[in-house]
C-alpha positions as CSV (number, residue, x, y, z in Angstrom):
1,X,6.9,6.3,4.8
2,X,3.9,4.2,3.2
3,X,1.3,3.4,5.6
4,X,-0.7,0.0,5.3
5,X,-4.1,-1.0,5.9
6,X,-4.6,-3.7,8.1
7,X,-1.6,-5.6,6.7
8,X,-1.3,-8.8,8.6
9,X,1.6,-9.7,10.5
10,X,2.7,-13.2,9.6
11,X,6.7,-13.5,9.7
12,X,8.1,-13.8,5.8
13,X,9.3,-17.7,5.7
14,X,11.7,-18.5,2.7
15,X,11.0,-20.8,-0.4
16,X,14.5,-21.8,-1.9
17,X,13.0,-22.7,-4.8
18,X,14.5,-21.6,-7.5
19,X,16.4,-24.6,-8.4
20,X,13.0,-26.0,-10.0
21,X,12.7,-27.4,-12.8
22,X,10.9,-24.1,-15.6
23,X,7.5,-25.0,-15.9
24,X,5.8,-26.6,-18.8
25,X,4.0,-24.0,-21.1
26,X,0.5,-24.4,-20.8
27,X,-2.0,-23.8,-24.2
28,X,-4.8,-21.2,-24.1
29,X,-7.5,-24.3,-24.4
30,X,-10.9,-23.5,-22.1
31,X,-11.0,-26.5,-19.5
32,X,-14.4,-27.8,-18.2
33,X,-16.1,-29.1,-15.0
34,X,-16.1,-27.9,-11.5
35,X,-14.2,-25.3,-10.1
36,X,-11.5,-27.1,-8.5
37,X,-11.4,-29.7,-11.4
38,X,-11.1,-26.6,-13.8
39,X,-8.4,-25.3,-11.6
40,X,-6.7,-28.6,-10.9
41,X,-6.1,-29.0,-14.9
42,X,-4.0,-25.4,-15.3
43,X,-0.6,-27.3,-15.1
44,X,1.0,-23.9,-13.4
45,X,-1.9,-24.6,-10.5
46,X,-1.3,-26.5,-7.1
47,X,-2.1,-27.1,-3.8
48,X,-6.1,-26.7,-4.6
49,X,-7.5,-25.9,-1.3
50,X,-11.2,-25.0,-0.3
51,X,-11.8,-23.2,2.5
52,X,-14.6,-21.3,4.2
53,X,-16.6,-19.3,1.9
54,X,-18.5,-17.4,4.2
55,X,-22.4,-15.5,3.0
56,X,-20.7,-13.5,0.3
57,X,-19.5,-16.3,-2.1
58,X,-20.6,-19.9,-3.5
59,X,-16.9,-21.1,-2.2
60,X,-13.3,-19.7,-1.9
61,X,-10.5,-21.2,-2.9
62,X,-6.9,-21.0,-2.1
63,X,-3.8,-22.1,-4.5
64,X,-0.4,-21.6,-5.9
65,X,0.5,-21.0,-8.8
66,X,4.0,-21.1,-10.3
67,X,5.9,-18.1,-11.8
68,X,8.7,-17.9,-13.3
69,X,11.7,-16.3,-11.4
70,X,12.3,-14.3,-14.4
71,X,9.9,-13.8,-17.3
72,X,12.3,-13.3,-19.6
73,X,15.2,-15.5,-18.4
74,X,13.2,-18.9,-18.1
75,X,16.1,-21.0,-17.3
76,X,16.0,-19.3,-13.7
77,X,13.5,-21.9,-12.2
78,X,10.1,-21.1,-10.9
79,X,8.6,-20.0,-7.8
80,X,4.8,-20.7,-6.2
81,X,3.0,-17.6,-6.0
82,X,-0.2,-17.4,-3.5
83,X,-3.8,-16.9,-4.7
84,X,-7.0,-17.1,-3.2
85,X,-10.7,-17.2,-5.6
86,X,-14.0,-16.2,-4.3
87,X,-16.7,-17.5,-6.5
88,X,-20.2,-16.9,-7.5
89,X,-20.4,-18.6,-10.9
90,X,-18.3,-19.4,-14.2
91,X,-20.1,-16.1,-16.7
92,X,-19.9,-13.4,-13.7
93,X,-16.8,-10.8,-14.0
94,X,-13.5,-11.6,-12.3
95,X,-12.0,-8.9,-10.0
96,X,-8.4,-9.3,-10.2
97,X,-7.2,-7.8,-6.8
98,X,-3.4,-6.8,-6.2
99,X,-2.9,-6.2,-2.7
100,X,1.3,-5.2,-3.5
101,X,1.5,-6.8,-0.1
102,X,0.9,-9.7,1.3
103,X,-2.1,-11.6,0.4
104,X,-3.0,-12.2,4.7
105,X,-5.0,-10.2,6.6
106,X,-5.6,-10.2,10.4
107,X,-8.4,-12.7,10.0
108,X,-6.2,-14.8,7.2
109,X,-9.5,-14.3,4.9
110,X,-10.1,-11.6,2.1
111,X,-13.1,-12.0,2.2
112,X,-14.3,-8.4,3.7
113,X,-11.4,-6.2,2.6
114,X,-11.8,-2.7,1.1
115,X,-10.2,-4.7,-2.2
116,X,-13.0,-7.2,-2.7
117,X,-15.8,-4.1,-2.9
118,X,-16.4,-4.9,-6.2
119,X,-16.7,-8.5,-5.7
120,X,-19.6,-7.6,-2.9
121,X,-21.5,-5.2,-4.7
122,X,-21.6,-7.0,-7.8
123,X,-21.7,-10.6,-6.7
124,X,-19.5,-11.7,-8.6
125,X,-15.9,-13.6,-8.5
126,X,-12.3,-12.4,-7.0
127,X,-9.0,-13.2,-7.5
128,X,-7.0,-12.5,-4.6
129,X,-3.0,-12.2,-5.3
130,X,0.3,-12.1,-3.2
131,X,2.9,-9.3,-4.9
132,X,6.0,-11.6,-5.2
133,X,8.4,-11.4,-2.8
134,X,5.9,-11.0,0.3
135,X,5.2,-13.9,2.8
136,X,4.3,-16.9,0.6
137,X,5.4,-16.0,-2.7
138,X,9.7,-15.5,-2.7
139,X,11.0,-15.8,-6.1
140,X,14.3,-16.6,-4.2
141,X,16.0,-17.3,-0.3
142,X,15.8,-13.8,1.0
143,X,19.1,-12.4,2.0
144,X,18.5,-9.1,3.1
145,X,22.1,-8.3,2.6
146,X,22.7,-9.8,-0.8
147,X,21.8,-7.2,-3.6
148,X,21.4,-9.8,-6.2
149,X,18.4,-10.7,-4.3
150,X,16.7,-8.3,-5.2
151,X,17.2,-8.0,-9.1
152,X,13.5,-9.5,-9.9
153,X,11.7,-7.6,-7.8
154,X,10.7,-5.0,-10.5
155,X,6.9,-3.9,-11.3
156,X,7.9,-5.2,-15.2
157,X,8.1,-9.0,-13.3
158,X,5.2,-8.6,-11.1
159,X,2.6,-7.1,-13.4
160,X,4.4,-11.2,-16.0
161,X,2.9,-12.7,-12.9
162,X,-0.3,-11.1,-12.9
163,X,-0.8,-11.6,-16.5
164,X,-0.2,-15.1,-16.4
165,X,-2.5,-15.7,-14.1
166,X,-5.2,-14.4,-15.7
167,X,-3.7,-16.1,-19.1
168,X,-4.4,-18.9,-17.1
169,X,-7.7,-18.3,-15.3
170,X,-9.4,-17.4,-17.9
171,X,-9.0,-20.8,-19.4
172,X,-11.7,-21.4,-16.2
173,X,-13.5,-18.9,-16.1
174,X,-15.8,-16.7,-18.6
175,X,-16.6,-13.6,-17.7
176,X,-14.9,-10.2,-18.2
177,X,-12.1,-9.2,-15.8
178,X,-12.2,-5.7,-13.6
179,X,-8.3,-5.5,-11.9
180,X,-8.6,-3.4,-8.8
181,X,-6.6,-2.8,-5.4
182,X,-5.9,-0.3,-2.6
183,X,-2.6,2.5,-2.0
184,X,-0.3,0.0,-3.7
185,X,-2.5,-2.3,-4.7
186,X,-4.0,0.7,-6.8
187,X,-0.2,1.4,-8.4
188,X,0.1,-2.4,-9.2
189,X,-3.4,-2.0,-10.6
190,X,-2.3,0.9,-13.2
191,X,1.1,-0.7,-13.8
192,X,-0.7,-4.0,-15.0
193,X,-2.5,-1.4,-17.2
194,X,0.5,0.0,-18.4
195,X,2.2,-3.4,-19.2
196,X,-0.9,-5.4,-20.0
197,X,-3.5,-2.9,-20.7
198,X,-5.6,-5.6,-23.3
199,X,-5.2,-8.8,-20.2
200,X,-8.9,-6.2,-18.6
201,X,-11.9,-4.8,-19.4
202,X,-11.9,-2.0,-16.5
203,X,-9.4,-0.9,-14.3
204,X,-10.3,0.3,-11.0
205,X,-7.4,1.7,-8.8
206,X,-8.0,3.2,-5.1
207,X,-5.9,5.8,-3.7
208,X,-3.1,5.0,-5.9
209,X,0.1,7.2,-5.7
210,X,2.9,7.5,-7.6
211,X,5.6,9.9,-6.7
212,X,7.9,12.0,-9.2
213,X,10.8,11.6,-7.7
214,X,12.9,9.6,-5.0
215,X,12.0,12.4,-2.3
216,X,8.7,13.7,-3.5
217,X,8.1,17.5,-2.0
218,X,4.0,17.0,-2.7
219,X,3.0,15.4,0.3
220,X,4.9,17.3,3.4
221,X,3.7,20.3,2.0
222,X,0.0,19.8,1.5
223,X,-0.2,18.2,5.3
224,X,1.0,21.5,6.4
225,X,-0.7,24.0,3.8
226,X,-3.7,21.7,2.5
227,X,-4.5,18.7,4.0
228,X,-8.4,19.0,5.3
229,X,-9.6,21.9,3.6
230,X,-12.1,20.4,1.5
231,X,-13.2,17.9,4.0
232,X,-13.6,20.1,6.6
233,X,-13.3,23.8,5.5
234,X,-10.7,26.0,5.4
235,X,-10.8,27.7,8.8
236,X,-11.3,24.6,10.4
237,X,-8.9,22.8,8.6
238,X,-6.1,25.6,9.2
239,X,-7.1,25.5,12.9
240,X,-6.0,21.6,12.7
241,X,-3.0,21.6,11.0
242,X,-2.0,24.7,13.8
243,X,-3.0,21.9,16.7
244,X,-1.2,19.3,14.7
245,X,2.1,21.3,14.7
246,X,1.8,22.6,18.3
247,X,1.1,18.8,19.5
248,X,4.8,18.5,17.5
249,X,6.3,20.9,19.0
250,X,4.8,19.8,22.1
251,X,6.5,16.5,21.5
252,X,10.0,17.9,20.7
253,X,10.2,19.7,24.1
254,X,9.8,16.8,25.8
255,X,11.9,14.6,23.7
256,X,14.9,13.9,26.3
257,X,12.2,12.5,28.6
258,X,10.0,10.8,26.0
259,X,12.4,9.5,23.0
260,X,14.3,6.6,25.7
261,X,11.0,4.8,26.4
262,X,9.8,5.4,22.4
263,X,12.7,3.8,21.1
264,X,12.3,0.6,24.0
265,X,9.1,0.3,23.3
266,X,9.8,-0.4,19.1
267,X,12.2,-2.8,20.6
268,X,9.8,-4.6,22.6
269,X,7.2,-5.1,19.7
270,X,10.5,-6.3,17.6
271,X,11.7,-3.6,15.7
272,X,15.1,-4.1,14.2
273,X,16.7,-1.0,13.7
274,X,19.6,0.0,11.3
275,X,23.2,1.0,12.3
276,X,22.1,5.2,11.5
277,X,19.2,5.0,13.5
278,X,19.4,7.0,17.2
279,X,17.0,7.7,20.0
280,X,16.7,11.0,18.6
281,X,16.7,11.0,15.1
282,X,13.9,7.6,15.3
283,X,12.1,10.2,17.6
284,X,11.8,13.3,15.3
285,X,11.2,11.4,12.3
286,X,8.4,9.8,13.9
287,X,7.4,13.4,15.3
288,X,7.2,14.4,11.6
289,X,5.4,11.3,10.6
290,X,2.4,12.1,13.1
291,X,0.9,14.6,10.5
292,X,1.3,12.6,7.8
293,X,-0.7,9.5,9.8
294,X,-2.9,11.5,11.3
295,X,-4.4,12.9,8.2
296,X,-4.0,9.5,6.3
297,X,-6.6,7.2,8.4
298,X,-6.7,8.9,12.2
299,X,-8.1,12.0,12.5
300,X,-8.7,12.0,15.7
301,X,-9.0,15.4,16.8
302,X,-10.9,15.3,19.9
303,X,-8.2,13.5,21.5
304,X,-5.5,15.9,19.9
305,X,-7.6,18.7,21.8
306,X,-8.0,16.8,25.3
307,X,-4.3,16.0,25.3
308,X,-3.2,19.7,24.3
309,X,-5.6,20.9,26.7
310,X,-4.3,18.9,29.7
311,X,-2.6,21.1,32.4
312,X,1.0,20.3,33.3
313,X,1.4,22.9,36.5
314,X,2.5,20.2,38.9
315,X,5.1,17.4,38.1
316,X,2.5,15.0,38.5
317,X,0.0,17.0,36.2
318,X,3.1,17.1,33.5
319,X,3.9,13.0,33.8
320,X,0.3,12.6,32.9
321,X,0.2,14.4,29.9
322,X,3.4,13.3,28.3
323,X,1.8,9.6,29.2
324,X,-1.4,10.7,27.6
325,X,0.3,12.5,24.6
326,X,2.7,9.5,24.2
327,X,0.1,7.2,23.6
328,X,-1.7,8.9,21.3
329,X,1.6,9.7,19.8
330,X,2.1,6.0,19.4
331,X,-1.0,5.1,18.5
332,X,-0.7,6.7,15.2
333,X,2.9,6.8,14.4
334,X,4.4,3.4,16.4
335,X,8.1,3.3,16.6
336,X,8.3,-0.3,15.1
337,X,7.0,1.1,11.7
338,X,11.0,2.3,11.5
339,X,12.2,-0.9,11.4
340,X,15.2,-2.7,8.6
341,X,14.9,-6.2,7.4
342,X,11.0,-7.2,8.0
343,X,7.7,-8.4,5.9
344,X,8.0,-4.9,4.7
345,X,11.4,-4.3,3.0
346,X,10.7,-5.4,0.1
347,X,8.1,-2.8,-0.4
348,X,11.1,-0.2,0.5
349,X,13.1,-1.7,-1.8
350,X,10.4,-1.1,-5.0
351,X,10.2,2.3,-3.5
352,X,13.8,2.8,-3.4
353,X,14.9,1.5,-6.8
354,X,11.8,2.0,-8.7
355,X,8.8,3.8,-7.0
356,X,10.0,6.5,-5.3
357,X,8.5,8.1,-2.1
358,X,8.4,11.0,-0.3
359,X,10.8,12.9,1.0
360,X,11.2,14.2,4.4
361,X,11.6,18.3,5.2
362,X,11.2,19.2,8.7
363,X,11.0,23.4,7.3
364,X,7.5,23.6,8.5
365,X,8.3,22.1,12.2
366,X,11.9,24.1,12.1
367,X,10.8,27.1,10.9
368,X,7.9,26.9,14.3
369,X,10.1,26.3,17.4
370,X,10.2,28.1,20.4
371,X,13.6,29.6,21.2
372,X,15.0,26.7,23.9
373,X,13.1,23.6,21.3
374,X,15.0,22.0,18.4
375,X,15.6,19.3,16.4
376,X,18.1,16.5,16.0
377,X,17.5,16.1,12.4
378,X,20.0,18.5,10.2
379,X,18.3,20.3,7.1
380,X,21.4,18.5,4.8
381,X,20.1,15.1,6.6
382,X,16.7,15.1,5.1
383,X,16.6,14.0,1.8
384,X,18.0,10.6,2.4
385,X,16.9,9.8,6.3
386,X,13.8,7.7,5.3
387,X,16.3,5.7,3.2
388,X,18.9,5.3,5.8
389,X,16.3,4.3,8.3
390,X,14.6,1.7,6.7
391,X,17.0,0.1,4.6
392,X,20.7,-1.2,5.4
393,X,23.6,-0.6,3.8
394,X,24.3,-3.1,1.0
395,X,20.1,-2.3,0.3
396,X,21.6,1.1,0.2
397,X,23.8,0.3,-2.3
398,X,21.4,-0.7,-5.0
399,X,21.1,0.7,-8.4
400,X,18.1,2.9,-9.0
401,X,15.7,2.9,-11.9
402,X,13.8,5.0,-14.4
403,X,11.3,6.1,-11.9
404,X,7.4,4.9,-12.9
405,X,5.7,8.1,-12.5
406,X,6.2,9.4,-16.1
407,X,5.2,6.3,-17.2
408,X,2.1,5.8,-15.6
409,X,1.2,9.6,-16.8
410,X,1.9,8.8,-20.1
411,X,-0.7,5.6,-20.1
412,X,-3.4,7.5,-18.3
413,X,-3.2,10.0,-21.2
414,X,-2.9,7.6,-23.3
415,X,-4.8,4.4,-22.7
416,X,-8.0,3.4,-24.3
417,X,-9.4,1.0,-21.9
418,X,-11.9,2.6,-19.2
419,X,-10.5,3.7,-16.2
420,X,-12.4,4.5,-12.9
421,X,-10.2,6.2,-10.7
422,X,-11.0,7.0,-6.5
423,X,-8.7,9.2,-3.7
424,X,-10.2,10.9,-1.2
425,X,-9.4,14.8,-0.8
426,X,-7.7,14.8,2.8
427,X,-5.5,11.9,1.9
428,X,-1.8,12.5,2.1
429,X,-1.3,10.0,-0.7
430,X,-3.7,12.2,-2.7
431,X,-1.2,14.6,-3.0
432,X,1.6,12.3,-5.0
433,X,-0.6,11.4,-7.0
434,X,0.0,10.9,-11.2
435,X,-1.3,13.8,-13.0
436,X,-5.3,14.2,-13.5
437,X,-6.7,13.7,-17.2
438,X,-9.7,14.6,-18.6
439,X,-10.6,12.0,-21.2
440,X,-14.2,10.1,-21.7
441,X,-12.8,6.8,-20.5
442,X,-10.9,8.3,-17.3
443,X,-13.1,8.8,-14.1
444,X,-12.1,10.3,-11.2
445,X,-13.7,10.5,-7.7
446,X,-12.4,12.4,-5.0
447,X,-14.4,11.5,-1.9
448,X,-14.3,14.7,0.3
449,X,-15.3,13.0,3.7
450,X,-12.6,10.3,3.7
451,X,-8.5,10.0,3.4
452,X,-6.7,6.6,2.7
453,X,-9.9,4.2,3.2
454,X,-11.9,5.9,0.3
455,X,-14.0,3.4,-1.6
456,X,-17.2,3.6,-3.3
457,X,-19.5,2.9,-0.1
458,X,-18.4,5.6,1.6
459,X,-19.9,7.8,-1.4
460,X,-23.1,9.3,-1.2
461,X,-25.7,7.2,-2.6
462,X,-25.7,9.7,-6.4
463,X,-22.0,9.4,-6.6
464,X,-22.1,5.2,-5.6
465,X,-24.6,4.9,-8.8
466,X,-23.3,6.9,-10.8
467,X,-19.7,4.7,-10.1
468,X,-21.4,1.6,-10.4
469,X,-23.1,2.2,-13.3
470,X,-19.7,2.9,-15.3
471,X,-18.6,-0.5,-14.0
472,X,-21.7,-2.4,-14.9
473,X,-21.8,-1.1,-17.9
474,X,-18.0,-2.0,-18.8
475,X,-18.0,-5.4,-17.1
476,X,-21.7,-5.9,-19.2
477,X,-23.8,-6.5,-16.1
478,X,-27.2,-5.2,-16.0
């Protein structure tokens, strides 16, 4: 299941507000004077705040801005949608960031996420922008067990909203416009390409994946035949993936003693599990997941080593390792990640209907076990156990659409706006990934030293040129 960086954990709170009144169209006319008097003239703008702005940026702003429930059923009502603008000046670009999250981080700033690189680097403006349905911005009362609920959460509705705020922003401001964002703030970047492709000047997505199917088979099998190669050499890497699975294994012998106090302790940091979860089947899904999150952000293989390396003679020598190997179990695949009805269904819910994700297949683990070690989880059981673990049954129940990922393929071969595309190699997320082109305006870095937090800093110094050149020169700065 998707893995987040440094999501924030505020609680969703509802806005029943889609018994408003449908916003007055606004006209395309530029507006003058400050920034918050510019802002406070945009009819669809409220709640101007200015807060902190930090050494980065001249001041931040924060705001809502109100959407319609339904682009293309007006008569719906509106919703308030939250924003946050760095700023440096009125002719600098604009970096529209998407986070397909929630707009909060830890800190409740933006203002030194992996999203706003562009913003630092070049100095230059950000748009920072809740994905409906996330924490402040709820097109309707969420009822996690109403299906009609759900009906506008579709990435046709989010990438209206995007578009009309920058409709509206560029009424304020006057320089060109870069959209950008990280893992699925890189998909909503290429699916406002692929509904709005003329609203930017440059589109910049980060690890952005997009699976081909409801249970994509890419990912499980390059963590077990792939994953690491190019960042760290194939005999290494092999030698990895070899710890990796023992350390599973490892965890599956011990599951009678370990899954009880796993499954408490998701309770205890308020995990709310659906009616098909069970000690066991939570425990070996999360047994599988531990490749997938190591090789995403961890990589932590000196501990994997000191904890595989730990004697277990003695009883005493055998509690301390499975305490030791729990917690860096935990550490990288926690228990409350399996969780129903949070801040994070509605991402399962885009997945389910519309984005797809991968699917589970415990071969590589089944096909390794010592005679006397085995799984819970039935081979006829995998392809829908994510589903059934993180959704309940009426979100079950939910029609699916034409999956995105032929789409999106179609506009990368097909776009003619410039494209600057990053993953990095060991990434699992690299591995569902839309198909690679090779056209002028379409460029793709793969950073070989780093998974899911690739950006351009963590380039070497050539390759960070060379990508800011291709920006600068399609956002015209010199």
């Amino acid at each position: 299941m998707e893995k987040r960086i440094i999501i924030g954990t505020l609680l969703i709170t509802s806005f029943l507000i889609s018994g408003c009144n449908p916003k007055k169209e606004d006209n395309t006319s530029k507006v003058d004077g400050t920034l918050q008097e510019r802002l406070e003239k945009i009819k669809a703008i409220t709640d101007v705040k200015k807060l902190s702005s930090g050494s980065s940026f001249k001041s931040v702003y924060s705001f809502r801005f109100e959407q319609y429930i339904d682009h293309n059923n007006k008569s719906l009502g509106t919703f308030k949608q939250q924003v946050e603008l760095g700023f440096n000046g009125f002719d600098v670009p604009n970096v529209y960031v998407s986070t397909g999250y929630t707009m909060f981080y830890e800190n409740n700033s933006n203002y030194d996420t992996n999203e706003n690189e562009i913003a630092f680097l070049l100095k230059c403006n950000y748009v920072f922008v809740e994905h409906r349905y996330f924490d402040d911005s709820l097109p309707v009362d969420i009822n996690y067990n109403d299906t009609n609920t759900w009906q506008y959460l579709t990435t046709e509705q989010a990438a209206a909203d995007a578009h009309e705020i920058v409709t509206q922003l560029k009424r304020a401001l006057d320089g060109k416009w870069v959209s950008t964002g990280a893992s699925k703030g890189g998909m909503t970047t290429e699916l406002y390409s692929y509904y709005y492709p003329e609203d930017m000047d440059l589109y910049v997505p980060y690890v952005a994946p997009f699976c081909n199917s409801f249970a994509d088979t890419r990912m499980i099998k390059f963590i077990n035949e792939e994953a690491g190669n190019v960042q760290y050499g194939e005999t290494k890497a092999a030698q990895m993936r070899a710890d990796i699975l023992s350390f599973q294994i490892k965890m599956l012998e011990w599951r009678d003693t370990l899954a009880p106090t796993f499954y408490e302790y998701g309770l205890s940091q308020g995990a709310n599990y659906s009616s098909y979860l069970t000690q066991d089947n939570l425990y070996d899904s999360c047994v599988l997941e531990f490749s997938i999150g190591f090789w995403q952000y961890y990589q932590d293989y000196t501990t994997l080593k000191k904890c595989l390396a730990m004697e277990e003679t003695t009883s005493s020598q055998l509690a301390n390792k499975q305490t030791a190997c729990l917690n860096y179990f935990i550490g990288i695949t926690s228990p409350q990640d399996v969780s129903i009805n949070n801040e994070f269904t509605p991402y399962y819910i885009q997945a389910y209907q519309e984005l797809g994700n991968y699917g589970y297949d415990f071969s590589y683990i089944r096909n390794a076990l010592p005679e006397g070690v085995s799984l819970t989880v039935t081979p006829e059981e995998e392809s829908m156990l994510m589903w059934k673990l993180v959704l309940n049954e009426s979100q079950l129940a939910l029609p699916r659409k034409e999956l995105m990922y032929s789409k999106i393929n179609n506009m990368l071969a097909t776009t003619t706006k410039p494209f600057v595309i990053i993953y990095g190699s060991s990434d699992p997320w690299y591995a569902v990934r839309p198909d690679d082109v090779d056209r002028e305006n379409i460029s793709i870095y793969v950073n070989t030293k780093h998974p899911h937090g690739a950006n351009i800093s963590n380039f070497g110094s050539k390759v960070q040129r060379e990508i800011l050149t291709k920006i600068k020169t399609a956002l015209g700065v010199e």
